[in-house]
C-alpha positions in Angstrom: 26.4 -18.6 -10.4 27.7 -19.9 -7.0 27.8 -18.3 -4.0 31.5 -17.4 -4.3 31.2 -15.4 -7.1 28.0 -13.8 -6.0 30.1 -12.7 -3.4 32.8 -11.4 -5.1 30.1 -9.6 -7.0 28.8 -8.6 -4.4 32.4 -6.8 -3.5 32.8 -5.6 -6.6 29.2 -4.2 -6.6 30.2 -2.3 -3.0 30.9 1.1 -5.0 27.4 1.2 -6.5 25.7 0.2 -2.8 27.2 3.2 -1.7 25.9 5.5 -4.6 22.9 4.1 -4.1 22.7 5.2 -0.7 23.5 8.2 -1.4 20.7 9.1 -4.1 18.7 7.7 -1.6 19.8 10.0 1.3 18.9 13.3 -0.7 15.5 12.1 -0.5 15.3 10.4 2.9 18.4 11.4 4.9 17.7 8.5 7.2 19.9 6.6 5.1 22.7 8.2 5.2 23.1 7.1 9.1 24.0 4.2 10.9 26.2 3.4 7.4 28.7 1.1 9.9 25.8 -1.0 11.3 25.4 -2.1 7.5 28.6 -3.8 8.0 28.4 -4.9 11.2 30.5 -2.6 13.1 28.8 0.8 15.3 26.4 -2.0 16.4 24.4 -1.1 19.5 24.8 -2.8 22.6 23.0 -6.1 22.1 22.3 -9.0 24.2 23.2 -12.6 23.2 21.1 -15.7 22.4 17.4 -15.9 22.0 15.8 -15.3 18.4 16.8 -12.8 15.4 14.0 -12.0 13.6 14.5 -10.4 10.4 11.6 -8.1 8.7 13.3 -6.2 5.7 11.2 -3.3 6.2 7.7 -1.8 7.2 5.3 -4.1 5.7 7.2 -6.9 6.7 7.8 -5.6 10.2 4.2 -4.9 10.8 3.4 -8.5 9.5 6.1 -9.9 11.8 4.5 -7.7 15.2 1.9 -10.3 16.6 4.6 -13.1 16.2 7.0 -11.5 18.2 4.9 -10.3 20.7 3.8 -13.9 20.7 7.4 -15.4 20.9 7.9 -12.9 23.8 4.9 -14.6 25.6 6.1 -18.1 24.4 10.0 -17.7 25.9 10.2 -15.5 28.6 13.6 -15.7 29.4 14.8 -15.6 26.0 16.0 -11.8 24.5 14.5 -11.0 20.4 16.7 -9.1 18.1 14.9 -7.4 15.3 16.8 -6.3 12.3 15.3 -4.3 9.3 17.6 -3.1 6.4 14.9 0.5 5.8 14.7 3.4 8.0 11.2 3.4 7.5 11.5 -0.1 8.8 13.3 0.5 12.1 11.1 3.8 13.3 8.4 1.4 13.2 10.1 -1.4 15.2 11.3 1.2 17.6 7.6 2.6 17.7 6.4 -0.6 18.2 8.1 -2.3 20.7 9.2 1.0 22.8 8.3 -0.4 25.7 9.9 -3.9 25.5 12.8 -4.0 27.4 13.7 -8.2 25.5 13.4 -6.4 22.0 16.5 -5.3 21.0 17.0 -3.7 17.2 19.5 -2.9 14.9 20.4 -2.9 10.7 20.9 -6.4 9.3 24.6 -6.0 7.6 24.6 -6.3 3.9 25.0 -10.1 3.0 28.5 -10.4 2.6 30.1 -13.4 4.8 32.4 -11.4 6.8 29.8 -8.8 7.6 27.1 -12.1 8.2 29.5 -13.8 10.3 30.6 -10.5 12.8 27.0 -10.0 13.4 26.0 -13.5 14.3 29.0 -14.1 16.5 28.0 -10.8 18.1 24.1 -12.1 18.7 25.0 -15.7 18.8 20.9 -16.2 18.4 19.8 -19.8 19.0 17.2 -19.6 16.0 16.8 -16.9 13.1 13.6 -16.3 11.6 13.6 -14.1 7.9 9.9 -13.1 7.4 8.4 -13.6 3.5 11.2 -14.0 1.4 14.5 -12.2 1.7 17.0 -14.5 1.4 20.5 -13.9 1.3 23.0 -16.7 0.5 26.0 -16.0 3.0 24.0 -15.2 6.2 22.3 -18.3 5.3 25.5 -20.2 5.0 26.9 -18.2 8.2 23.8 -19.5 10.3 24.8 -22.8 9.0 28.2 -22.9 10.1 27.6 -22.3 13.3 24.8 -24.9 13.6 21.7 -21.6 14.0 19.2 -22.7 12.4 16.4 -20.6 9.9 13.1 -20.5 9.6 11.6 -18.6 6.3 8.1 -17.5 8.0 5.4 -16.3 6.3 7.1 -17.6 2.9 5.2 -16.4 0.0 6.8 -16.8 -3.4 5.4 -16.1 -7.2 5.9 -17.8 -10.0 8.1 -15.1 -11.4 10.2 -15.1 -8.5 10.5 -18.6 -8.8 11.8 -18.4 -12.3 14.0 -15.9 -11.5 15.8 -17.8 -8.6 15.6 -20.9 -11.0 18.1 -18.9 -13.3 20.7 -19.0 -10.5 20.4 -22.7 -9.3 23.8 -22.9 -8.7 23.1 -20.2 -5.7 20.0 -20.7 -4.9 19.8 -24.9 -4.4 22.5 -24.9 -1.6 20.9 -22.0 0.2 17.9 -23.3 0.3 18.8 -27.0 1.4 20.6 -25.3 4.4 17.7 -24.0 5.7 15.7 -26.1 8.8 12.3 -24.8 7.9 10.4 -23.0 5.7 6.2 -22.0 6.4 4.7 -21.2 3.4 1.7 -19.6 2.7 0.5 -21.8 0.0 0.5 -25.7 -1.6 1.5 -23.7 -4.7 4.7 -22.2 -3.2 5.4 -24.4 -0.9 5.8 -26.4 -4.6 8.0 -23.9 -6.5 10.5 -24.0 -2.8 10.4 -27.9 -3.3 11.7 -27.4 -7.3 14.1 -24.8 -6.4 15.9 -27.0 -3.9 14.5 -27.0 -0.3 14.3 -30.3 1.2 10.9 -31.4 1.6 10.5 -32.4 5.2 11.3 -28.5 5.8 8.4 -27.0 4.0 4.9 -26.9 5.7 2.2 -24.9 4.8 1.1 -22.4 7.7 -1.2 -20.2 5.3 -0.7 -16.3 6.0 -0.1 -14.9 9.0 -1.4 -11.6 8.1 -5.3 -13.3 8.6 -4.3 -13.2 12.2 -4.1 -9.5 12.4 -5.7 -8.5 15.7 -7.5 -4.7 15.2 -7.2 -2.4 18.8 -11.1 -2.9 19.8 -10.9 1.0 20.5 -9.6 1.7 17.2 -13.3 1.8 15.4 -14.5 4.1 18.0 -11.7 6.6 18.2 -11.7 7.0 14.5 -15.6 7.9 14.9 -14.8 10.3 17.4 -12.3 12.4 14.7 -14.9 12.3 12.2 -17.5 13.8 14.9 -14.5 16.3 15.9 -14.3 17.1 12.2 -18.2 17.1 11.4 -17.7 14.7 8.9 -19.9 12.2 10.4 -22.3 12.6 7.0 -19.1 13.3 4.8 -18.2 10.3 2.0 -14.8 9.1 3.0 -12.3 7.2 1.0 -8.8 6.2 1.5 -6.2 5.3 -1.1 -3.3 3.6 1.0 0.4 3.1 0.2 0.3 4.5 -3.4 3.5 4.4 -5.5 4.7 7.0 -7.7 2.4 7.4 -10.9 -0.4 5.8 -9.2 -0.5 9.3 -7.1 -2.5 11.3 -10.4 -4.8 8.3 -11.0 -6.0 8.5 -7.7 -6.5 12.1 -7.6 -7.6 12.2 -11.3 -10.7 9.5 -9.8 -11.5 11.8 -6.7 -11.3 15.2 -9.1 -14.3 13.0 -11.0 -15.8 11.7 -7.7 -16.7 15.7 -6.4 -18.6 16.1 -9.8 -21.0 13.7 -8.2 -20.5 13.7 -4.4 -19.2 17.6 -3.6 -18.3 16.7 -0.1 -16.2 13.4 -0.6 -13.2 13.4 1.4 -10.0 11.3 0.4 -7.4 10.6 2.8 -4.2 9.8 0.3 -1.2 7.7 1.9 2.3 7.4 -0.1 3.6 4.0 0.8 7.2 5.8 1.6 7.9 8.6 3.6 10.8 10.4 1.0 7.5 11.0 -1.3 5.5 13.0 1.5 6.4 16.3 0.3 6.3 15.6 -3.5 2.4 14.1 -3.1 1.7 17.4 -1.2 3.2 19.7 -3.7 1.0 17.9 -6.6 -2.4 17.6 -4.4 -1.4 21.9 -4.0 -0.7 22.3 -7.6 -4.1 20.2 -8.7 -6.3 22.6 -6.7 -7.4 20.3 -3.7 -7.5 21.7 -0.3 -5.2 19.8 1.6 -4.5 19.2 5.0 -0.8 17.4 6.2 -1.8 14.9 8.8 1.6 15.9 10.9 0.2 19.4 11.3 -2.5 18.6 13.5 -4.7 21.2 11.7 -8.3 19.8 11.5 -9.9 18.4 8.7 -12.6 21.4 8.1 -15.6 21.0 5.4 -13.2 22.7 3.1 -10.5 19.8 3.1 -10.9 17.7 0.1 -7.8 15.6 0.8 -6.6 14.4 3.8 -2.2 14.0 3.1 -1.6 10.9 5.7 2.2 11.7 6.1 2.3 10.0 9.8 4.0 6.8 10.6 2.5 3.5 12.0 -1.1 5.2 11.7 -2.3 3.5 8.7 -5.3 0.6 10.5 -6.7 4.0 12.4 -6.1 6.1 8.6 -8.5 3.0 7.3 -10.7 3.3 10.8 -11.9 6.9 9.2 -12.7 5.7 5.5 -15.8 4.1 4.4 -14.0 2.3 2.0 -10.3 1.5 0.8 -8.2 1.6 -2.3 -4.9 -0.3 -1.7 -2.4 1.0 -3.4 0.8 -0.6 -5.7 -1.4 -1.7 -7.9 -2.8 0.2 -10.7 0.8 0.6 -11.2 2.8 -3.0 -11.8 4.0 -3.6 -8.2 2.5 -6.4 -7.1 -0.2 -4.4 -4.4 0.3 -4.7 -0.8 -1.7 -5.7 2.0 -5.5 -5.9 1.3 -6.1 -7.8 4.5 -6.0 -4.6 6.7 -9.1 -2.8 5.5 -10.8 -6.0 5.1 -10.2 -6.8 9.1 -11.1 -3.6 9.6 -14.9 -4.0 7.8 -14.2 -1.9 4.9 -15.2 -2.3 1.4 -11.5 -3.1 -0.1 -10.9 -2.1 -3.9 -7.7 -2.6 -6.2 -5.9 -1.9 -9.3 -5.1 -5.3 -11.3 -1.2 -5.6 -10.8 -1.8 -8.1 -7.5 1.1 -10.3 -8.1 2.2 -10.3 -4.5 -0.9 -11.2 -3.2 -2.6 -13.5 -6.0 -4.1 -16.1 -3.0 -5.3 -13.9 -0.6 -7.0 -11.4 -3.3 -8.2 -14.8 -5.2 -10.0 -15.1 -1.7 -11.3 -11.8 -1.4 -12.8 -11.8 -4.7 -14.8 -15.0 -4.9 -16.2 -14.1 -1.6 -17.4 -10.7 -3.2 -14.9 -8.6 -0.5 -12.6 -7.1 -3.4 -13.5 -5.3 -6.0 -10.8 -4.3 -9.0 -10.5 -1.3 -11.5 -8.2 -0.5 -14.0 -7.6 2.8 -14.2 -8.7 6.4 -12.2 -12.4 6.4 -14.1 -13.1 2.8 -13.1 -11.8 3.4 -9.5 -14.4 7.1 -9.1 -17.7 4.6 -10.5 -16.3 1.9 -7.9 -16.2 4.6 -5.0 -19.0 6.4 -6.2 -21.3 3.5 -6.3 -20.4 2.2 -2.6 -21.1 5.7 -1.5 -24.4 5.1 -2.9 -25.5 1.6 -2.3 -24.5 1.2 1.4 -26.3 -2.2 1.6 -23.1 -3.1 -1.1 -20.7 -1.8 0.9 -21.8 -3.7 4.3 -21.8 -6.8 2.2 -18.4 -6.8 0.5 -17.7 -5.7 4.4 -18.9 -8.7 5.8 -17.6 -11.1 3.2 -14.1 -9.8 4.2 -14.0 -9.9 7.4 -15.6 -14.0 6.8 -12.8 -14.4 5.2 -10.0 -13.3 7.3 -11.6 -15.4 10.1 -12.1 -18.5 8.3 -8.2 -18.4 7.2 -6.6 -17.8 10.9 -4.7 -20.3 13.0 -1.5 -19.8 10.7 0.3 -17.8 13.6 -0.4 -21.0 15.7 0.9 -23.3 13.4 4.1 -21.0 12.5 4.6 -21.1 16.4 4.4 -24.8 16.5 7.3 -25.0 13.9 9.7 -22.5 15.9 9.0 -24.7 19.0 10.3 -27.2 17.4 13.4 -25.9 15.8 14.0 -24.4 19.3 14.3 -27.9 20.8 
């Protein structure tokens, strides 16, 4: 496949974008506004030049945060547009950066080259910047027209992806060549970009920004407080973070065996999106646990066995309260997400074993004795149950991740040294 016919596919394919939005409007109805900015028209007022800075949506936005608050230091003159294709995404850019008058926001259009090409003549950035690895062939080939060039930051990219791109070289080969610069995470994927067709003077290894997470110093202390508010200072806490659908019953299946052994355990559950807030709710009700909605404001009383963390852009001070963390997406095969927050944070961090997405970072965390994996919701109640009991453990795999985090930072440094010099 070239990139012609992917984008006459892509045309073709224009009926079923729109039905997909629409099944995904009945659940989040977010999606069924700012349609037009999808295709580059409805756009908001937006200033030109500076850098477009692309974070598909929350996870990738939050990554993104200290490098654009760093890029704002770095070039004080110079305006950032922020694009996110989720409404999850752009609340929590807007949240954010509320107060930054150079941040500017809006959808990235869907990747079709007339769509590509309105929005970049409407920005007219001097540099773009796609955070991990969503890449799209015509803005791409847009930017390269007019001589913008891209930066991949953050670049991470598995072995599966890899062979999946590899089955569309014909696509994939000139996109990649046209970029000006791609930081990678690791030797091993800065390899498999090499294979697929990026030119090799372009690819540096950074390592992960994501070690250069900064925690708010209050943060530790203002979750304390809460817990004293709630008398839960003696309470066992646990928090299982940005669970996915079917990995909702295991986790309350594990705490449901955890009270047999620790009456007073408190778990504070967190769906990774927000369409699934009600639906994790309605089963936490229907399985008997007292639950308390975090949006309600109602305290957490010694009654509350589950804490429902149904708030936006809380989820460091949501891991602040816990004594330990399961991170979700992965006793259910998608990949994990980010284990790196808990750990930064001090916390014992525990997983399912589907970590595809992060196989480096929880290869680190494991050798150091900071992770610890289970494979289903009995393994995951004997992990919790055991921290909660051996507290000298839990300080240790504590300190091991936070060693670790430190020991791996400087890649935000080294990503900024790249963009300085693609900015000339």
């Amino acid at each position: 496949m070239n990139r012609t016919l992917y984008t006459l596919l892509f045309h073709l394919g224009l009926p079923l974008v729109a039905l997909r939005l629409f099944l995904r409007a009945r659940k989040a109805p977010a999606y069924a506004k700012r349609i037009r900015e999808r295709f580059a028209f409805g756009l908001p007022p937006l200033r030109q030049g500076g850098i477009w800075v692309h974070a598909v949506s929350v996870g990738e936005s939050i990554a993104a945060a200290p490098m654009v608050r760093a890029l704002l230091a770095a070039y004080p003159e110079q305006v950032i547009t922020l694009t996110c294709m989720t409404p999850t995404g752009s609340e929590r850019i807007q949240a954010m950066f509320a107060n930054e008058p150079r941040v500017q926001h809006c959808y990235l259009p869907y990747d079709l080259p007339w769509a590509a090409g309105r929005f970049l003549d409407r920005v007219k950035p001097r540099l773009g910047i796609i955070m991990e690895t969503e890449l799209w062939p015509n803005h791409i080939h847009q930017c390269a027209r007019r001589g913008i060039a891209v930066l991949l930051a953050n670049a991470r990219l598995s072995e599966r992806s890899a062979r999946g791109y590899a089955r569309f070289a014909g696509l994939t080969r000139p996109m990649l060549a046209e970029m000006n610069g791609i930081a990678v995470q690791t030797e091993a994927e800065a390899q498999r970009f090499r294979d697929l067709g990026a030119r090799p003077e372009c690819v540096t290894v950074t390592g992960s920004i994501k070690f250069d997470l900064r925690v708010d110093p209050h943060l530790p202390e203002q979750a304390r407080q809460l817990r004293e508010q709630w008398q839960a200072d003696g309470r066992p806490v646990w928090i299982a973070a940005s669970t996915h659908a079917g990995e909702d019953e295991s986790v309350l299946a594990a705490h449901r065996q955890l009270l047999a052994s620790h009456p007073q355990a408190l778990l504070i559950l967190v769906p990774r999106h927000p369409e699934r807030f009600d639906s994790v709710y309605q089963l936490c009700e229907q399985q008997g646990f007292a639950t308390v909605r975090r949006s309600s404001g109602q305290p957490v009383t010694a009654q509350t066995s589950v804490l429902l963390g149904d708030t936006m852009g809380e989820l460091l001070f949501l891991y602040a309260l816990a004594d330990c963390a399961f991170v979700g997406g992965s006793l259910v095969p998608n990949g994990g997400h980010n284990l790196l927050e808990p750990a930064a944070l001090g916390k014992p961090v525990l997983s399912g074993p589907h970590l595809f997405n992060f196989l480096e970072i929880a290869a680190m965390l494991r050798t150091a004795g900071a992770l610890l994996e289970v494979s289903d919701s009995a393994a995951l109640a004997r992990a919790v149950g055991e921290l909660f009991e051996q507290p000298q453990t839990a300080r240790r795999m504590a300190g091991a991740g936070q060693q670790v985090m430190q020991a791996n930072q400087g890649a935000l440094q080294r990503l900024l040294g790249m963009i300085a010099r693609l900015m000339g």
